[in-house]
PAPAZA-402972 format. One record per residue (C-alpha): residue number from 0; x, z, y; residue in one letter. Coordinates in steps of 0.25 Angstrom, whole numbers, plus 5000, padded with zeros to 4 digits. Layout:
REM residues N
num_xx_zz_yy_residu
NUM_X_Z_Y_a
...
REM end
This chain:
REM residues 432
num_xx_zz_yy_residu
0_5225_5123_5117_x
1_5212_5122_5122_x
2_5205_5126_5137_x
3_5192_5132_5134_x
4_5182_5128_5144_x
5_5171_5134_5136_x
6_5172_5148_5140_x
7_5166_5144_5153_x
8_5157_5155_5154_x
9_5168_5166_5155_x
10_5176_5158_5164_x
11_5165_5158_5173_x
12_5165_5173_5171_x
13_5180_5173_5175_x
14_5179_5163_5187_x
15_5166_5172_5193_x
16_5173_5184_5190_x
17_5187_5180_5197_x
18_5180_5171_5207_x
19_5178_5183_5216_x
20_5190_5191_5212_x
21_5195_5199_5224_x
22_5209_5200_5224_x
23_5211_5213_5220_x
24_5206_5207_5207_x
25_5220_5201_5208_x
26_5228_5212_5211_x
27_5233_5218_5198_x
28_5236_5203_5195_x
29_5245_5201_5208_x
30_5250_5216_5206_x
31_5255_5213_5191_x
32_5262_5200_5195_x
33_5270_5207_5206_x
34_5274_5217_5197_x
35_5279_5208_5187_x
36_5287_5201_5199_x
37_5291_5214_5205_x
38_5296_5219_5191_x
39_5303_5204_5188_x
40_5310_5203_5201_x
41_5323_5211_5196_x
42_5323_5203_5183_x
43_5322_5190_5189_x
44_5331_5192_5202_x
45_5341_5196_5192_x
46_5340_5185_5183_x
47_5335_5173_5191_x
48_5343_5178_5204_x
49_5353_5187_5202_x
50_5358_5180_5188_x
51_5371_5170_5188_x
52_5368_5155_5189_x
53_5375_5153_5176_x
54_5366_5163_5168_x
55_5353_5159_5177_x
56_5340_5157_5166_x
57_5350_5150_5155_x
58_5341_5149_5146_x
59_5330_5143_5155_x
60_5343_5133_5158_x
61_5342_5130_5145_x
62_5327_5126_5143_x
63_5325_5120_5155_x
64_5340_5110_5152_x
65_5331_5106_5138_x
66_5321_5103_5149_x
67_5328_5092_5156_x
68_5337_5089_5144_x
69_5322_5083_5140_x
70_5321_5076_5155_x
71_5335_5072_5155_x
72_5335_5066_5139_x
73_5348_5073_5136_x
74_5349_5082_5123_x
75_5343_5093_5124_x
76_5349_5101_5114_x
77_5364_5096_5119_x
78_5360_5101_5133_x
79_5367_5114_5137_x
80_5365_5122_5150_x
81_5375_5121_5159_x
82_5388_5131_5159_x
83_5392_5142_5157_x
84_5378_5145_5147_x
85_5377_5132_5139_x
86_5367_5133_5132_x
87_5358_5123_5124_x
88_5344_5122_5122_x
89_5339_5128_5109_x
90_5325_5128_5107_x
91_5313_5118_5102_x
92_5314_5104_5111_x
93_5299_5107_5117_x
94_5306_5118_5123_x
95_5314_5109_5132_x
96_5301_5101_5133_x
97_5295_5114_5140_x
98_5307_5116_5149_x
99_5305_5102_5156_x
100_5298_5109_5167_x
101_5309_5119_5169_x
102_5319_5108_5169_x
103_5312_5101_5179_x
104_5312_5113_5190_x
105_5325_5116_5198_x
106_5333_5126_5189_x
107_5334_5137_5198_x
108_5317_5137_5199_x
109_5314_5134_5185_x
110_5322_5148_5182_x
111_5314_5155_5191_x
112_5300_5147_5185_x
113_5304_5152_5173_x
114_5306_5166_5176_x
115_5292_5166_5182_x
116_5286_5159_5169_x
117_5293_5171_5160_x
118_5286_5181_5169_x
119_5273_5174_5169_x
120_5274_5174_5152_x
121_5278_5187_5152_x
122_5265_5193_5161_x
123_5258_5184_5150_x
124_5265_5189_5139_x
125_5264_5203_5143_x
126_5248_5200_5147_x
127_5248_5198_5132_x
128_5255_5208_5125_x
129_5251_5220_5132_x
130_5236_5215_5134_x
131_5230_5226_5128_x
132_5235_5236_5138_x
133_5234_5226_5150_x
134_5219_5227_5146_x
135_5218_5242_5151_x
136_5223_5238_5163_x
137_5209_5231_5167_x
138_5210_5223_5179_x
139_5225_5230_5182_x
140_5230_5224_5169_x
141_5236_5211_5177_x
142_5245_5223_5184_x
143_5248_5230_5172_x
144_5253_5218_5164_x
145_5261_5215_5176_x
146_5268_5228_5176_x
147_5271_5226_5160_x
148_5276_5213_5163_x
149_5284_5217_5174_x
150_5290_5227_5165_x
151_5293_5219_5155_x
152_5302_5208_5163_x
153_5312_5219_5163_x
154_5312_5220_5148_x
155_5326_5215_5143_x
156_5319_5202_5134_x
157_5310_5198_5146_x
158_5323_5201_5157_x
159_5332_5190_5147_x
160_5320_5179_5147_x
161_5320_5179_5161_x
162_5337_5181_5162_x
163_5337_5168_5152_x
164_5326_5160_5157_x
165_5320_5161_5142_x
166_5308_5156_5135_x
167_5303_5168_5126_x
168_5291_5174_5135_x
169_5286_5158_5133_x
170_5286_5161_5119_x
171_5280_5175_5118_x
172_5269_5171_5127_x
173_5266_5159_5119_x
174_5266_5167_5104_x
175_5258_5179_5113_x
176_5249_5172_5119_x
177_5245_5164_5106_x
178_5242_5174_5097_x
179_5235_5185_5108_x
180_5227_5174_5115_x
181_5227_5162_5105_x
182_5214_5166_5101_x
183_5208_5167_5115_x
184_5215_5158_5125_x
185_5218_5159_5140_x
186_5210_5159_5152_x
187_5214_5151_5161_x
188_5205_5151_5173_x
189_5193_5147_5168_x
190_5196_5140_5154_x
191_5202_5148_5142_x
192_5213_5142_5135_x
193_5214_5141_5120_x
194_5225_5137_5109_x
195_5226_5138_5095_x
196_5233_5151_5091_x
197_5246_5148_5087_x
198_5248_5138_5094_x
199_5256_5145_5106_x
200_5265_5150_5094_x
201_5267_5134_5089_x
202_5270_5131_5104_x
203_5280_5144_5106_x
204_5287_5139_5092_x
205_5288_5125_5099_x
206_5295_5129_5112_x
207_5304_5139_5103_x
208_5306_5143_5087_x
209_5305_5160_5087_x
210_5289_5160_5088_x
211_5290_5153_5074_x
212_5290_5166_5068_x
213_5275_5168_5073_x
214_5272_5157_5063_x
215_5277_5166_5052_x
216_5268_5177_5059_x
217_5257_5166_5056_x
218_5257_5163_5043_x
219_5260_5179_5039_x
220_5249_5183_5044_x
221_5241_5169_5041_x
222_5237_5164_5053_x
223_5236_5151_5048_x
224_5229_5146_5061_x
225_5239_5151_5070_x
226_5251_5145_5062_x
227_5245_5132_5060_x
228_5242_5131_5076_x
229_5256_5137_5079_x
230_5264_5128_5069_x
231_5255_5114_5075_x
232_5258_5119_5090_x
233_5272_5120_5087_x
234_5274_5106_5078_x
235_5264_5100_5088_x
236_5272_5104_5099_x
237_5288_5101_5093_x
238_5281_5088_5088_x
239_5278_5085_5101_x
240_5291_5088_5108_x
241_5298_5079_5098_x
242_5289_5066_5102_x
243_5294_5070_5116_x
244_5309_5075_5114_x
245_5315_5069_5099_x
246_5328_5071_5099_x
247_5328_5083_5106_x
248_5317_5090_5097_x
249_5325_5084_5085_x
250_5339_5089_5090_x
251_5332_5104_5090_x
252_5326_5103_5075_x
253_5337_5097_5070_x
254_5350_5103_5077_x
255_5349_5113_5088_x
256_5338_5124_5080_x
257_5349_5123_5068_x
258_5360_5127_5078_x
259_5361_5143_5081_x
260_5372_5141_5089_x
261_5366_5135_5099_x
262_5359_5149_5103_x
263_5371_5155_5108_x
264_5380_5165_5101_x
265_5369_5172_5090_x
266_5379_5184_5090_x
267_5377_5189_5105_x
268_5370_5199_5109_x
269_5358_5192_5113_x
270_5353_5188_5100_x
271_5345_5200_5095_x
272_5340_5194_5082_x
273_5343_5199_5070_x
274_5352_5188_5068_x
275_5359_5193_5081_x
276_5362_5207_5077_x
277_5367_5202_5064_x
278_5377_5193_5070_x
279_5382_5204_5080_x
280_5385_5211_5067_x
281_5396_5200_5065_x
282_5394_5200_5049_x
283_5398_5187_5041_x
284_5389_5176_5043_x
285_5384_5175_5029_x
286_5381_5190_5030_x
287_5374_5188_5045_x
288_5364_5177_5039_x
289_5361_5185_5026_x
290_5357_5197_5035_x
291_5350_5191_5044_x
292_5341_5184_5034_x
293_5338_5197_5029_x
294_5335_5204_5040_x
295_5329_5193_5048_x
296_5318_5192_5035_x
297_5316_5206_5034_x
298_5314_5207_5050_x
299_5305_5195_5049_x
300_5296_5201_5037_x
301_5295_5216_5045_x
302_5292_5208_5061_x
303_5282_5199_5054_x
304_5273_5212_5048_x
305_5273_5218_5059_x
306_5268_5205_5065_x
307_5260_5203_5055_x
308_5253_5217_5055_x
309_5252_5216_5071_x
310_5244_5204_5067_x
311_5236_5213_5057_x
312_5233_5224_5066_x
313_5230_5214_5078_x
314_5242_5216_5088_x
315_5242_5202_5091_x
316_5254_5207_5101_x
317_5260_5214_5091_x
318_5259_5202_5081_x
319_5266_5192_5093_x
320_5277_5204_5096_x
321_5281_5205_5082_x
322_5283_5190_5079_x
323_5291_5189_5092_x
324_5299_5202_5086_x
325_5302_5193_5073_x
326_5306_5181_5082_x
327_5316_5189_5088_x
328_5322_5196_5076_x
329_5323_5185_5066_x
330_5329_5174_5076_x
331_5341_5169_5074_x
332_5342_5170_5089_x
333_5336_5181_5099_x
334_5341_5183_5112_x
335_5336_5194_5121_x
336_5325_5187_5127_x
337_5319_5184_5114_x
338_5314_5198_5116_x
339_5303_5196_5124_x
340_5293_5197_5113_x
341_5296_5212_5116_x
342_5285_5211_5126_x
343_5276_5207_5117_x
344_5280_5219_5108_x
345_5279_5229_5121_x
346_5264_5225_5122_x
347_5261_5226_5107_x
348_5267_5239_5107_x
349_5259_5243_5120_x
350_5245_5240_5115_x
351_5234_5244_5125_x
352_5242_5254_5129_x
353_5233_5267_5124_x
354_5241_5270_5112_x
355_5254_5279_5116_x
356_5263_5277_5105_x
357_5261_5261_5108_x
358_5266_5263_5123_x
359_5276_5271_5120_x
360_5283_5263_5111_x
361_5280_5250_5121_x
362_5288_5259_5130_x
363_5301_5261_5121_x
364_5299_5246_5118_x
365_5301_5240_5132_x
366_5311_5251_5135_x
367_5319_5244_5122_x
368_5316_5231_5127_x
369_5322_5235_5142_x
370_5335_5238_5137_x
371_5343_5227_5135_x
372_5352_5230_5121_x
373_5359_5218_5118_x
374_5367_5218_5132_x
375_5366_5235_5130_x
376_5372_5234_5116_x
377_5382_5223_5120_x
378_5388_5231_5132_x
379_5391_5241_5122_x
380_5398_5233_5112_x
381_5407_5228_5125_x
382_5410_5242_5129_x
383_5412_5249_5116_x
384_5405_5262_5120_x
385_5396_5261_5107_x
386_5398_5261_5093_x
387_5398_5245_5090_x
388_5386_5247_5081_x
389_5378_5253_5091_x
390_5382_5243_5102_x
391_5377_5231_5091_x
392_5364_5239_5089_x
393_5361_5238_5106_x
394_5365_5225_5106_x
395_5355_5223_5097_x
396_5343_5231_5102_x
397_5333_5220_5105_x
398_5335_5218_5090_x
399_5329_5233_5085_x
400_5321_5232_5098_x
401_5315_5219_5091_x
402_5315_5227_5078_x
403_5309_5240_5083_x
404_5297_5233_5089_x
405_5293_5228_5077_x
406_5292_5241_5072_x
407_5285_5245_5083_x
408_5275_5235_5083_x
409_5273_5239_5068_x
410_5271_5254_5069_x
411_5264_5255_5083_x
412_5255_5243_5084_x
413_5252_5241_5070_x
414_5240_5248_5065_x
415_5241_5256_5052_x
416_5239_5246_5040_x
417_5227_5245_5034_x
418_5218_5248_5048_x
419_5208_5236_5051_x
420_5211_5226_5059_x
421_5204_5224_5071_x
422_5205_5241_5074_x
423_5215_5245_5082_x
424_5222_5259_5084_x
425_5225_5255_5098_x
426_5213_5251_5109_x
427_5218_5237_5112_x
428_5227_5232_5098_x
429_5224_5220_5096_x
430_5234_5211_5105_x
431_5242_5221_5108_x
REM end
């Protein structure tokens, strides 16, 4: 990563423009932020207030127990969070080594400092994806990303990260933020900050194995240099956690990735990959694995077009959304919060904004991401007032939600093949 001092010129430019900013210069800023609090309140008194202790941010109990496991020199693998949850630690080691602050707070403040991180990530996040529509907000577009973002908090993937205490939005940012900035950088005050694209994707695969498939994404589409970057930031940075943690790094690569059970029961309604609706259908465990294969690889092959033709056409949103949409479906494992790659997907659909057909089928996207299905479908299956089949196919509605969008992205983002790249149907395409 590298601070570029050398654009000293614009800076100046930035430092004489905002040295006299009046503060109604600031107020579509202030505005948005007290939107996205105003709109979080409900969200975040039910889950950080109203919740029961013994339910209270379990998987930010998890991370941050990896965190003084570390500290404290026990086993962090072995370690599991107190009753009645009991959960271990399941992810890459250098994840525990980024917990270490949080294990160091009181536990009642790092829940609520982490709540405020996943609404910091998700104003960046949705900054990003919908960046070609905040644009025609001019100097409101600080408001108007504060009201998408304060829409999405009560989205049901982004509502679960904040229930859980989860890491996605750290990862989404990451993969988002390399491949529609990487070329670019930051600004941060008067330097702009510069990294290798790829390598937020290398540091994202570090702290937690899904974003590997935009490695695959790579080398389809022969980005040589971004793969290269990716794959040395994440060796660089799983080397470097095993010089300062061994046997902990070595328990995970050896042991703890190989063992499913370890994620909880695969079965529940919770998990929404492809493996996870299989396995509610209860069919021999020969047959289970032989389908999932299958279908698993024939997802995998249709996501990774898609990506790749986002890629093609420019969407570089598009491209991040479908990879993230692939993560999802051809996990073993995808809980609920996984999800919140759908963000992403809601910004890539929405472009710039101009083009009805795009909006509209951002609307009907976010109203499917509002409804909660799993729990939906589940309640129907306990009170029998459905057809079985149909209660199993709401349970899995986050699944064909996942599946949809991937048409979606394909058929409304998508140029026709064969128009040039670089020449959009849409004012503002490219990042969108």
């Amino acid at each position: 990563m590298v601070v570029d001092g050398g654009a000293r010129a614009s800076g100046a430019r930035g430092r004489a423009g905002g040295a006299g900013a009046s503060p109604p210069a600031l107020l579509p800023l202030v505005l948005g932020v007290l939107v996205v609090l105003a709109a979080s309140a409900p969200v975040v008194h039910r889950y950080l207030v109203a919740y029961p202790q013994d339910q209270w941010q379990v998987d930010l109990e998890v991370y941050r127990e990896a965190g003084r496991s570390l500290l404290l020199g026990r086993p962090v693998y072995e370690v599991v969070t107190e009753v009645p949850q009991l959960l271990p630690f399941t992810y890459p080691t250098f994840s525990a080594v980024l917990a270490v602050p949080l294990a160091l707070l009181p536990w009642g403040a790092a829940g609520w400092v982490w709540t405020g991180v996943q609404l910091a990530l998700l104003w960046l996040v949705v900054g990003l994806a919908f960046r070609p529509l905040l644009a025609r907000g001019g100097r409101w577009a600080p408001l108007a990303q504060g009201v998408i973002t304060g829409a999405c908090v009560w989205i049901s993937p982004v509502g679960e990260n904040v229930r859980f205490g989860q890491v996605n939005l750290v990862l989404v940012s990451l993969c988002l933020l390399d491949l529609v900035r990487g070329a670019e950088g930051v600004r941060l005050g008067r330097f702009r900050v510069r990294w290798p694209r790829g390598a937020l994707v290398g540091v994202a695969v570090a702290v937690k194995l899904t974003p590997g498939v935009f490695l695959v994404h790579f080398a389809i589409t022969r980005q040589w240099r971004e793969l290269r970057n990716a794959v040395v930031a994440a060796a660089g940075v799983t080397v470097a956690t095993f010089l300062l943690a061994p046997e902990a790094s070595l328990e995970f690569w050896t042991s703890a990735l190989l063992n499913p059970d370890r994620l909880g029961p695969n079965a529940g309604s919770s998990n929404q990959s492809i493996r996870g609706f299989l396995l509610r259908l209860y069919l021999a465990d020969g047959t289970t694995t032989a389908l999932w294969a299958l279908v698993a690889a024939v997802a995998a092959a249709a996501g990774f077009a898609v990506a790749r033709r986002m890629h093609r056409c420019g969407s570089t949103v598009g491209e991040v959304a479908a990879c993230g949409l692939v993560a999802v479906l051809v996990s073993p494992v995808s809980w609920l919060h996984h999800l919140v790659w759908g963000v992403v997907v809601l910004g890539a659909l929405a472009g710039d904004g101009r083009e009805r057909r795009r909006v509209v089928v951002a609307l009907v996207a976010t109203a499917g991401l509002w409804v909660a299905w799993p729990w939906w479908g589940a309640n129907l299956l306990a009170s029998g007032a459905v057809p079985v089949p149909l209660a199993r196919a709401v349970q899995s509605g986050d699944l064909w939600w996942a599946c949809l969008a991937l048409v979606a992205l394909a058929r409304v983002v998508a140029r026709p093949a064969g128009e040039p790249r670089g020449v959009s149907r849409s004012h503002g395409l490219h990042g969108g």
